[in-house]
C-alpha positions as CSV (number, residue, x, y, z in Angstrom):
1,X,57.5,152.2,-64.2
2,X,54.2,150.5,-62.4
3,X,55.4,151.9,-58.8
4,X,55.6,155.6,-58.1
5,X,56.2,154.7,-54.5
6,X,58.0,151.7,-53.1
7,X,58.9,151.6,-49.7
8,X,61.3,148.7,-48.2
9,X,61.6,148.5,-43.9
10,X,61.2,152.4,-43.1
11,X,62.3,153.2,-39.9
12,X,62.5,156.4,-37.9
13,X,63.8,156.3,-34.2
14,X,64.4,159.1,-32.0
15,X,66.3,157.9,-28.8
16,X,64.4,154.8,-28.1
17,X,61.0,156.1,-29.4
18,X,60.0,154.3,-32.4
19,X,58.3,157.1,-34.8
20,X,58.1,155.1,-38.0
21,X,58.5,150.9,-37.5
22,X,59.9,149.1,-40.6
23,X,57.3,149.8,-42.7
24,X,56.8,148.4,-46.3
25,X,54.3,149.5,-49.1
26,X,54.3,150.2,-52.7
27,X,51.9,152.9,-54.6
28,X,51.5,151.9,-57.7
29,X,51.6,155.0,-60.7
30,X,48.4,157.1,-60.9
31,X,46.9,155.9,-57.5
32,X,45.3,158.2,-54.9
33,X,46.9,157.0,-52.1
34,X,45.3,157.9,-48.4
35,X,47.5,157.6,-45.3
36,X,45.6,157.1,-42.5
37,X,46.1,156.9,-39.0
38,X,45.4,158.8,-35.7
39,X,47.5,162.0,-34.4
40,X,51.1,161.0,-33.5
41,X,50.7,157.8,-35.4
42,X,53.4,158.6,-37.7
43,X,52.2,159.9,-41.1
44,X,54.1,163.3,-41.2
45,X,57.1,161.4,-40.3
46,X,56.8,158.9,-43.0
47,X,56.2,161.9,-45.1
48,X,59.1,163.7,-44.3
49,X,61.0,160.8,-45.2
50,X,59.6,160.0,-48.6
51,X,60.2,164.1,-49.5
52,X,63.7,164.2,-48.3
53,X,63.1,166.5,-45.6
54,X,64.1,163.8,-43.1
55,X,66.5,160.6,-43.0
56,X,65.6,156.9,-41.9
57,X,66.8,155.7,-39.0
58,X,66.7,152.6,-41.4
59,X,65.5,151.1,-44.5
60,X,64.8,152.6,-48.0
61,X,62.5,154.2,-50.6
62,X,62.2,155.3,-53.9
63,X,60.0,157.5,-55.9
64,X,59.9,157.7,-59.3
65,X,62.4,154.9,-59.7
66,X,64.6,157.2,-57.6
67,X,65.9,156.5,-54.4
68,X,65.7,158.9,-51.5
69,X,69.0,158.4,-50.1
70,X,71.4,157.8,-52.7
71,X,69.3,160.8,-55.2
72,X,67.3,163.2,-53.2
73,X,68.0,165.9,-55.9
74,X,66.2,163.7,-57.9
75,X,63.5,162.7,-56.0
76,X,62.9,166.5,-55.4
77,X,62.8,167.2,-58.9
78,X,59.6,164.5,-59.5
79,X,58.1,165.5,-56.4
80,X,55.4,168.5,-55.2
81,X,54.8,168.8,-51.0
82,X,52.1,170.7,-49.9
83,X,52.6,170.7,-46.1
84,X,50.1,170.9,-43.8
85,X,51.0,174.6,-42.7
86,X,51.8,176.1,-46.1
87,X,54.9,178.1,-45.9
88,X,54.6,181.1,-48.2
89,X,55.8,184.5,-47.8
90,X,52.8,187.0,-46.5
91,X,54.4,190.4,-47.8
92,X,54.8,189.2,-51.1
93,X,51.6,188.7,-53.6
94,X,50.7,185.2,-55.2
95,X,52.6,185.6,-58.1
96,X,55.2,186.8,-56.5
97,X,55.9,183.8,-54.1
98,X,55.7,181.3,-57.8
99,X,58.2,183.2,-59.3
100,X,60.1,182.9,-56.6
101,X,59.7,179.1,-57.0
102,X,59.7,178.6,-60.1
103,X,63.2,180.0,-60.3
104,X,64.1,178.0,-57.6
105,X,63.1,175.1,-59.3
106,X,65.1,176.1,-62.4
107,X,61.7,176.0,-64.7
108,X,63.3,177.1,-68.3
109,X,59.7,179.2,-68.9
110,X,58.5,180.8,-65.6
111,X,55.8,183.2,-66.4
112,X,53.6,180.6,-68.6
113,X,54.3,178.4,-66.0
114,X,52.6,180.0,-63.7
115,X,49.9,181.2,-65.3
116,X,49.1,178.3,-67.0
117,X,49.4,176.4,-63.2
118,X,47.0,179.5,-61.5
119,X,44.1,178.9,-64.7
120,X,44.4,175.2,-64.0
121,X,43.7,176.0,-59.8
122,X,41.0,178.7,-60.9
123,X,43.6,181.0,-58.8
124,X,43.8,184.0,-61.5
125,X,41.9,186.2,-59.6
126,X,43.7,186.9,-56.4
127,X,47.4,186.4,-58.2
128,X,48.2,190.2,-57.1
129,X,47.0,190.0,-53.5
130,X,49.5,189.7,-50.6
131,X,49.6,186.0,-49.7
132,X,49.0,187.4,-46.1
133,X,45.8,188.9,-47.1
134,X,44.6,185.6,-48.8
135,X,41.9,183.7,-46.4
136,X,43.3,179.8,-45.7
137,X,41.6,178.4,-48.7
138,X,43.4,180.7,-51.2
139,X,46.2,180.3,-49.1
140,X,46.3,176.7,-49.6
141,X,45.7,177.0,-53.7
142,X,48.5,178.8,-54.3
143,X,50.4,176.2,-51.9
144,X,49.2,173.7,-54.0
145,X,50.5,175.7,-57.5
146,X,53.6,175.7,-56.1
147,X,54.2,172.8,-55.3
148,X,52.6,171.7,-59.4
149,X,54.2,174.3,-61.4
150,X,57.1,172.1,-62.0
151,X,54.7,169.4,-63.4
152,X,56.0,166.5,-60.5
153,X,54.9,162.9,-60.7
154,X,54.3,162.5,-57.3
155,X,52.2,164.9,-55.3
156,X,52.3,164.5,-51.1
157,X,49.6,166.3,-49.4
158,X,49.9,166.8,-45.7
159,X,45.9,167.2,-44.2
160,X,45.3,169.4,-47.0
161,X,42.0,169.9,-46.2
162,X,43.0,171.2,-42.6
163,X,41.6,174.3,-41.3
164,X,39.1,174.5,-45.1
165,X,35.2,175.4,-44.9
166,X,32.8,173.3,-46.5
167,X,33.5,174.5,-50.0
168,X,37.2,174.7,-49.7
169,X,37.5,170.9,-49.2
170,X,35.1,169.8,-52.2
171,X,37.3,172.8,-54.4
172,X,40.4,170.9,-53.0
173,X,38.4,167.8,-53.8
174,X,37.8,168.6,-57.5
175,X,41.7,169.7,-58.0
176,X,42.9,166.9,-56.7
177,X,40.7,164.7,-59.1
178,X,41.5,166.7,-62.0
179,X,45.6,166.8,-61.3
180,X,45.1,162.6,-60.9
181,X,42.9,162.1,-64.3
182,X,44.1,165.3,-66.7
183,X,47.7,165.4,-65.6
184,X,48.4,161.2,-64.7
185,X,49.6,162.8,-61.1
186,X,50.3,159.6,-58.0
187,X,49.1,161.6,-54.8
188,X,49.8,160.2,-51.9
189,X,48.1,162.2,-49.4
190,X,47.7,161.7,-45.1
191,X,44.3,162.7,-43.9
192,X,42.2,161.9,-41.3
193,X,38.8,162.7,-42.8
194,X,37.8,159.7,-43.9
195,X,34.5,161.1,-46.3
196,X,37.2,162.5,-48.1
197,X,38.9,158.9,-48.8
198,X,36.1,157.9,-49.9
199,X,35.0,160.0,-52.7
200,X,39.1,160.4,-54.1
201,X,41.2,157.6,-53.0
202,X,42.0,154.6,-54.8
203,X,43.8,152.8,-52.7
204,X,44.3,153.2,-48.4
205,X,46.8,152.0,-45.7
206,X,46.7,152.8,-41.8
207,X,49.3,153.7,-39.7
208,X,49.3,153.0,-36.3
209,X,51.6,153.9,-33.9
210,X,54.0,153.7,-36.0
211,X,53.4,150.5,-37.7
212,X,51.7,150.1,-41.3
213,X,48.5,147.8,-40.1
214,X,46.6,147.8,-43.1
215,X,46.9,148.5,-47.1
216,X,44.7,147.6,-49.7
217,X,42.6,149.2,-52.3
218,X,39.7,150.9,-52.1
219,X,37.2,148.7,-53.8
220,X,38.8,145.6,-52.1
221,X,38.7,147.6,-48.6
222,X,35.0,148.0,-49.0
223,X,34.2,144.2,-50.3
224,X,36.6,142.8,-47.4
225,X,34.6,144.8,-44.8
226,X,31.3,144.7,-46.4
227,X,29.4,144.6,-43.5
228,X,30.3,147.8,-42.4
229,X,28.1,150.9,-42.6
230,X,31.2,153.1,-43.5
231,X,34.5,153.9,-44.2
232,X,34.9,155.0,-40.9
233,X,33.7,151.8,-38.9
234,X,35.9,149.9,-41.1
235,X,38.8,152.2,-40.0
236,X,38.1,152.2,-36.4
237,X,37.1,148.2,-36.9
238,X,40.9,147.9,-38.3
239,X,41.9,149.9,-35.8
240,X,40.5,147.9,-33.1
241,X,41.7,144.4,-34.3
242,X,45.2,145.8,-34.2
243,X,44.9,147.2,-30.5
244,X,43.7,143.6,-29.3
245,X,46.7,142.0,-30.6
């Protein structure tokens, strides 16, 4: 399978407001994808699509050869979510909320799972706390195991870095770089802090307003626009020969 991603004329309406507008893109196996595009543009939409959560208006999409209409059971099973508001349960410890699932998930071995997914985060420390007495950086770790500690092929990341210090985005940084190279893990992930993209992605498209105005690679991204200082000029330069059309 070369694609973990292909999508086919996406379309998410609401009434007569346009969230997602027939958009097309493939993410081929092992990429670092970056979403881009401004508030509202319609990355958590798309998103919510691709993970099941939510169902086209129009068009289709599959991931990991599986399509999301016709088997979302299986497109759960290859897939991990970390939302951008991790939803954990604050009176129950770290461990506690993986078991929980990992049974859910139906994992044959739960208790190596899990500790062999909280050694790969650096997480083993803080296993027996109360999530709700876990700062936004743990928080977001053991997010992240549970949404790995069924092993998916596809991770999406929903501004993971949201709401992380300094060293919580490079920690998320170096996780997400070791899941891609040591596990073979596609991440598609939105974000809007463009350093970020930079130092991880290996391939970028921009949403905006709904519409998918831009996808490339990286390296061909930064040759194309070459006369840009940054990633960010060339994102607000994309940006800006979109509006004027």
């Amino acid at each position: 399978m070369k694609n973990a991603i292909e999508i086919k004329n996406l379309t998410k309406k609401y009434g007569t407001f346009t969230a997602v507008d027939s958009i097309s893109l493939t993410v081929k196996k092992g990429d670092i994808f970056g979403f881009l595009g401004h508030n509202g543009a319609g990355k958590t939409t798309t998103t919510n699509m691709l993970t099941t959560l939510l169902e086209p208006t129009s068009g289709r999409a599959t991931i990991a050869g599986f399509d999301i209409l016709s088997k979302p059971i299986k497109v759960r099973q290859n897939i991990g979510y970390v939302p951008e508001n991790v939803q954990l349960y604050d009176t129950l410890t770290a461990y506690e909320n993986l078991e929980f699932f990992a049974n859910l998930s139906g994992i044959a071995h739960p208790k190596d799972s899990i500790n062999e997914t909280l050694e790969f985060l650096d997480a083993v420390s803080f296993v027996h706390k109360k999530i709700g007495e876990l700062s936004k950086g743990m928080r977001q770790r053991i997010g992240l195991a549970q949404a790995i500690i069924h092993k998916p092929s596809v991770l999406f990341l929903d501004e993971p870095s949201a709401g992380l210090d300094p060293t919580g985005i490079k920690q998320l940084r170096e996780i997400i770089l070791r899941l891609n190279k040591e596990e073979g893990t596609t991440i598609f992930m939105n974000t809007h802090l463009l350093l970020e993209v930079s130092k991880i992605c290996t391939a970028i498209g921009v949403l905006n307003h709904g519409k998918l105005v831009y996808t490339d690679t990286l390296a061909n991204t930064l040759k194309r626009f070459k006369n840009e200082d940054s990633l960010e000029q060339i994102y607000f330069s994309i940006e800006s020969d979109t509006n004027d059309k």
